[in-house]
C-alpha positions as CSV (number, residue, x, y, z in Angstrom):
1,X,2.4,-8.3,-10.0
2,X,-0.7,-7.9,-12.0
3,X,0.0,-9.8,-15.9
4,X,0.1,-6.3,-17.7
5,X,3.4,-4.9,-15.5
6,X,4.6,-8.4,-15.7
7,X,4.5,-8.5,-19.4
8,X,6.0,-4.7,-19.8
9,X,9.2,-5.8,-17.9
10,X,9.7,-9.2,-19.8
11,X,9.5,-7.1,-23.1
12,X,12.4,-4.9,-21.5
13,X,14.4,-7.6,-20.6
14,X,14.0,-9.3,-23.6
15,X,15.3,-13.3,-23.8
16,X,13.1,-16.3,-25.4
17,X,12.6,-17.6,-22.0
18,X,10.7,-13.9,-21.6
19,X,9.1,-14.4,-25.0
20,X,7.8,-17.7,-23.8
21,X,6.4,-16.5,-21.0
22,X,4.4,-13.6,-22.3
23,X,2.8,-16.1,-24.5
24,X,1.7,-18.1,-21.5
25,X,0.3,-15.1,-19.9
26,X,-1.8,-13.8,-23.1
27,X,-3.2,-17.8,-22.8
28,X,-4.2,-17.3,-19.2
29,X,-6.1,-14.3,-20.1
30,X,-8.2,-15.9,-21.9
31,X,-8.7,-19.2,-20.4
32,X,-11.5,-21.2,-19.5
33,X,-10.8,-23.8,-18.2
34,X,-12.0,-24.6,-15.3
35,X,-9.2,-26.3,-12.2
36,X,-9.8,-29.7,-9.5
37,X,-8.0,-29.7,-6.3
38,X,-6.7,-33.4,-5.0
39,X,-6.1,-34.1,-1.3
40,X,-3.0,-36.7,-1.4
41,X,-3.1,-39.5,1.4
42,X,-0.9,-42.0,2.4
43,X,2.6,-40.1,1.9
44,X,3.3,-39.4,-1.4
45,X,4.9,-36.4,-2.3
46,X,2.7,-34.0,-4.7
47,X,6.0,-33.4,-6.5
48,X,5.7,-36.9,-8.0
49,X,2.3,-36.4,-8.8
50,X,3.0,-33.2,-10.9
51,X,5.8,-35.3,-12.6
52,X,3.2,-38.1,-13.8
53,X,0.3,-35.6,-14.9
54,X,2.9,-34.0,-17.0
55,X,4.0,-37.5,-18.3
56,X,0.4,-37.6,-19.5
57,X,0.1,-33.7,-20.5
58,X,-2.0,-32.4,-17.8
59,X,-0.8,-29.2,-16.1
60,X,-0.9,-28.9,-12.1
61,X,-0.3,-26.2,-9.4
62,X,1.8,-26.9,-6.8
63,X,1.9,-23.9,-4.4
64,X,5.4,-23.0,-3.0
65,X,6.4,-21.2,-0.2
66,X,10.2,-20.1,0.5
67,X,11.4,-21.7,4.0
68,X,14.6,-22.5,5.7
69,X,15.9,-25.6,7.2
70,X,19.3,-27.1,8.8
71,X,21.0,-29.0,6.2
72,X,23.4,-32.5,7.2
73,X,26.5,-30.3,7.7
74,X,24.4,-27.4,10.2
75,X,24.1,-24.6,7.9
76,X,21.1,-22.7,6.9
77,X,19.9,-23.4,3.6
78,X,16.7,-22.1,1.5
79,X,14.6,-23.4,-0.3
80,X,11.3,-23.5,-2.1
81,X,9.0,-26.3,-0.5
82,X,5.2,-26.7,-0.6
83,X,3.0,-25.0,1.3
84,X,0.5,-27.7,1.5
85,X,2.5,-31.2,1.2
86,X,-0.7,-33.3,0.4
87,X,-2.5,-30.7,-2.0
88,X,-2.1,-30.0,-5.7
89,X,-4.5,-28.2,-8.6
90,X,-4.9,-30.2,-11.9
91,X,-6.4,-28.2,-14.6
92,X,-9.3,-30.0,-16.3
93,X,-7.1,-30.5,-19.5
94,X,-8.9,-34.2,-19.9
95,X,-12.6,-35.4,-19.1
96,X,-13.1,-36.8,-15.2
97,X,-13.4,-40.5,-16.7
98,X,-9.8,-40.3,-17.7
99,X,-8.7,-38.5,-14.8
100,X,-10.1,-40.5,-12.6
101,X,-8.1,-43.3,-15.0
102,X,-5.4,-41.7,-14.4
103,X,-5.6,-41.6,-10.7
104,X,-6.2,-45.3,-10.4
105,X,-3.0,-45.7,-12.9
106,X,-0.6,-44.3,-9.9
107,X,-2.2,-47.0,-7.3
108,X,-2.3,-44.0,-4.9
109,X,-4.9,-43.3,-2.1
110,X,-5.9,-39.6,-3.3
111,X,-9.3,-37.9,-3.4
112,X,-10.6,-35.1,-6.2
113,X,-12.5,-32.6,-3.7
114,X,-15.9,-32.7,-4.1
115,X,-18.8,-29.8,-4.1
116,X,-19.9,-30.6,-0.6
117,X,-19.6,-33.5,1.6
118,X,-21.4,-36.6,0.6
119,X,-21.7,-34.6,-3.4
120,X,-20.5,-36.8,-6.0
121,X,-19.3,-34.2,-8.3
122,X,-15.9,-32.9,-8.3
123,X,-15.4,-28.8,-7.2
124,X,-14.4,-26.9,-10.6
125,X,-12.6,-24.0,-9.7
126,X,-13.0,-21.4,-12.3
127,X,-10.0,-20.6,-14.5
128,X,-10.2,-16.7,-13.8
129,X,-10.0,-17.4,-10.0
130,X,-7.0,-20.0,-10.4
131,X,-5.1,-17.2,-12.8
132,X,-5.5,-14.8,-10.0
133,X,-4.3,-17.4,-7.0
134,X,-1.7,-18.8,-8.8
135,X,-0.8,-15.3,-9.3
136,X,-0.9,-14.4,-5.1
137,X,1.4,-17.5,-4.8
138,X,3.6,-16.2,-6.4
139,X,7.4,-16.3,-4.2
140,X,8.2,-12.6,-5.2
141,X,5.4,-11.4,-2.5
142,X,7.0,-11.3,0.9
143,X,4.4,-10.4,2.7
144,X,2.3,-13.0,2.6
145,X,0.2,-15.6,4.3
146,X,-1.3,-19.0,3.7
147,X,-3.9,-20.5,5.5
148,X,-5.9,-23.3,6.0
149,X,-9.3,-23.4,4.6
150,X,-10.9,-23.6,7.9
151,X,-8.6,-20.4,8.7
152,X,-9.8,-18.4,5.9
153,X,-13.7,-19.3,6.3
154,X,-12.8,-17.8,9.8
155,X,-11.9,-14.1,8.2
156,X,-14.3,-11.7,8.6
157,X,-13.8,-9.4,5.3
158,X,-16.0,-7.2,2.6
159,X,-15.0,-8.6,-1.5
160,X,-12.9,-6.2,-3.3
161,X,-11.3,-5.5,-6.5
162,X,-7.9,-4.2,-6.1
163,X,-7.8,-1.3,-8.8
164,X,-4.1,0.1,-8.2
165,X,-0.9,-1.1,-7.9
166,X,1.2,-4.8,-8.4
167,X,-2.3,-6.8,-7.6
168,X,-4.7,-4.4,-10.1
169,X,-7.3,-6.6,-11.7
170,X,-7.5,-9.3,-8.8
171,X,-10.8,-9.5,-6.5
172,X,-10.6,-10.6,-3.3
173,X,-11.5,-10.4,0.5
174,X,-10.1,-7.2,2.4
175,X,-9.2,-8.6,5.6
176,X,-7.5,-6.6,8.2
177,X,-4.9,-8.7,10.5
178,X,-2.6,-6.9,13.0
179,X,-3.1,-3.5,11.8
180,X,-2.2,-4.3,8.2
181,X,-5.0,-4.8,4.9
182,X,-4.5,-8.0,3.1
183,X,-6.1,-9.1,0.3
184,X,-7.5,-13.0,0.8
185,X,-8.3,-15.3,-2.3
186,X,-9.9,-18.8,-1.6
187,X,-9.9,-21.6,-3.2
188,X,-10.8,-25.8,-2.2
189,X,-8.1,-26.6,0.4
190,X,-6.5,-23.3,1.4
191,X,-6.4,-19.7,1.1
192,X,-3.6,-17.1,0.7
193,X,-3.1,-13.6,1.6
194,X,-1.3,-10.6,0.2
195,X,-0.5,-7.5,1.8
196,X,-2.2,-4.6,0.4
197,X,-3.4,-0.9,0.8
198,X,-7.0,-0.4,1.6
199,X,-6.9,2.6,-1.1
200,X,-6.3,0.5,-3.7
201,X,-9.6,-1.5,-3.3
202,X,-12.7,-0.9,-4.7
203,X,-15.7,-2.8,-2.9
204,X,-17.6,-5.3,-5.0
205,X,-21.1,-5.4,-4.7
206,X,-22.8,-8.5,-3.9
């Protein structure tokens, strides 16, 4: 759903919780600033992470995927857990000298992702293509894959802009995967893909 339909039906359903949101959507729009991806090692859980950024006002990403599982008494439950369990965005809301404070503060083994190996600068990702990820994640779209980033490096596919329908706006890779067109975004650590008509992409060119 691209922010523009989003924004149409919060209006029509009204509520502050709506109101609230269609303010954080008209800030996303116009956002800058860029995103780092951090690779979590040694078990911890990138839901406790989340909890001590926002302890310190710096907003993360956690992406989330639907699944089932056997609960203690045999029934099937669902649930939202994370797609990648060591993985999680931090927007660059604070200069890398206090993040990196920050990350010696949780005595945690964790690593900001570089440029390239053996690079000592951390990977920006830039806010327009974390709006439109974040976006893809979203648990609303059924039909969709995540991958590694090894996986996605792998698919063969020409950039696009989608110019019609629920993904309108977003650019991409049109990748073709038994039968079916889905639209692949990228980012440091994993990719995701949304099922989507060919028609409705424009090629980019490069």
């Amino acid at each position: 759903m691209n922010q523009d339909t989003l924004k149409q039906q919060l209006v029509q359903t009204g509520g502050k919780e709506d109101r609230k949101l269609i303010e954080t959507l008209d800030k996303e729009a116009n956002e800058n600033t860029p995103w780092f991806a951090i690779r979590l090692f040694g078990g911890m859980k990138s839901a406790d992470l989340a909890d001590f950024f926002s302890e310190h006002n710096v907003e993360s990403f956690i992406p989330m995927q639907m699944v089932d599982f056997m609960d203690k008494t045999g029934h099937i439950r669902h649930a939202l857990r994370p797609v990648v369990r060591n993985l999680i965005f931090v927007k660059k809301s604070v200069s890398n000298q206090r993040l990196n404070e920050l990350i010696v503060e949780t005595q945690k083994p964790m690593m900001v992702m570089r440029k390239s190996k053996g690079s000592k600068e951390y990977y920006e990702i830039p806010a327009k293509q974390m709006v439109e990820f974040r976006m893809m994640c979203d648990p609303q779209y059924a039909q969709k894959m995540f991958l590694s980033a090894e996986e996605a490096q792998l698919k063969v596919g020409d950039p696009v802009l989608v110019a019609h329908g629920p993904l309108k706006g977003i650019t991409g890779r049109l990748v073709r995967q038994n039968k079916k067109y889905f639209l692949l975004k990228e980012v440091p650590g994993m990719g995701v893909m949304v099922k989507v008509s060919r028609w409705c992409c424009k090629p980019i060119q490069t």
